[in-house]
C-alpha positions, 0 to 999 in steps of 0.5 A: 549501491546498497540493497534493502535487503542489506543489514544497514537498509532492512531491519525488523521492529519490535512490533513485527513491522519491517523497515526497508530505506530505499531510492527509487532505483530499489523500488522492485526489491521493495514491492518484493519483499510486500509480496513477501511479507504481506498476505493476499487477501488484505487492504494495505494502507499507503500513508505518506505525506503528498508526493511521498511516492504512494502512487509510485510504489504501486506501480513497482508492486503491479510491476512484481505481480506481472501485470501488464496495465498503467499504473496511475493515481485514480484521483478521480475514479477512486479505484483502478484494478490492474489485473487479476486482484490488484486494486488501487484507491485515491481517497485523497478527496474522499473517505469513509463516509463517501464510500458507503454513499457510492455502494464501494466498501463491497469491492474491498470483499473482492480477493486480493490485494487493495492497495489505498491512498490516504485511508481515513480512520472511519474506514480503517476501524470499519474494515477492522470490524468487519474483519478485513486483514489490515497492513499499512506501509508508511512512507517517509522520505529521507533525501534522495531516498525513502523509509518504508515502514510495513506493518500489520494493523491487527494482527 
């Protein structure tokens, strides 16, 4: 089995972004290399169509940095926190504009590591304003297997 950190499944972009192809089996080596590769203190946009494995990669992230909660899609809520600075939003029904009304865009000013599901384009280019260090990971899956793109959005 290949690793993603092997020659053939990781590679570097021309625009700083890293590409790791890997089932779900090398989900850990791929939140890994996110710790690696990604700053704290950031908003991490997860994009990848529905059942692209959004949710499941934030579970092996949690897993990386030892949280002890259940990882699961808060679809519902908008935002789970896992631990000390680990939080995660399902934007899928909502946006920008949600948001702001809710009072939640100051939760982004808390430190660590906001992992969301399905940013819309008013949110992304509010965050970029406002200063926030943007990173997206997009997930495209190939068979059994997934491509995940990493990547600073204004760095």
């Amino acid at each position: 089995m290949d690793s993603p950190t092997s020659s053939n499944d990781k590679r570097q972009t021309a625009n700083d972004a890293v590409e790791i192809k890997a089932g779900l089996e090398e989900l850990p080596e791929v939140a890994a290399a996110i710790e690696r590769l990604v700053p704290n203190n950031v908003v991490i946009s997860l994009k990848g169509n529905l059942a692209a494995g959004k949710t499941t990669l934030v579970q092996a992230i949690a897993q990386v940095a030892d949280s002890t909660s259940t990882v699961t899609s808060p679809t519902f809520s908008l935002q789970h926190s896992y631990g000390d600075g680990l939080y995660h939003y399902d934007l899928y029904r909502t946006g920008f504009e949600e948001l702001a009304r809710l009072g939640l865009l100051e939760e982004f000013e808390k430190p660590g590591r906001h992992l969301v599901e399905w940013m819309d384009e008013g949110l992304k280019t509010f965050l970029a304003a406002a200063g926030y260090n943007l990173w997206q990971v997009t997930i495209t899956p190939e068979g059994e297997r997934r491509i995940y793109r990493i990547e600073p959005l204004n760095a």
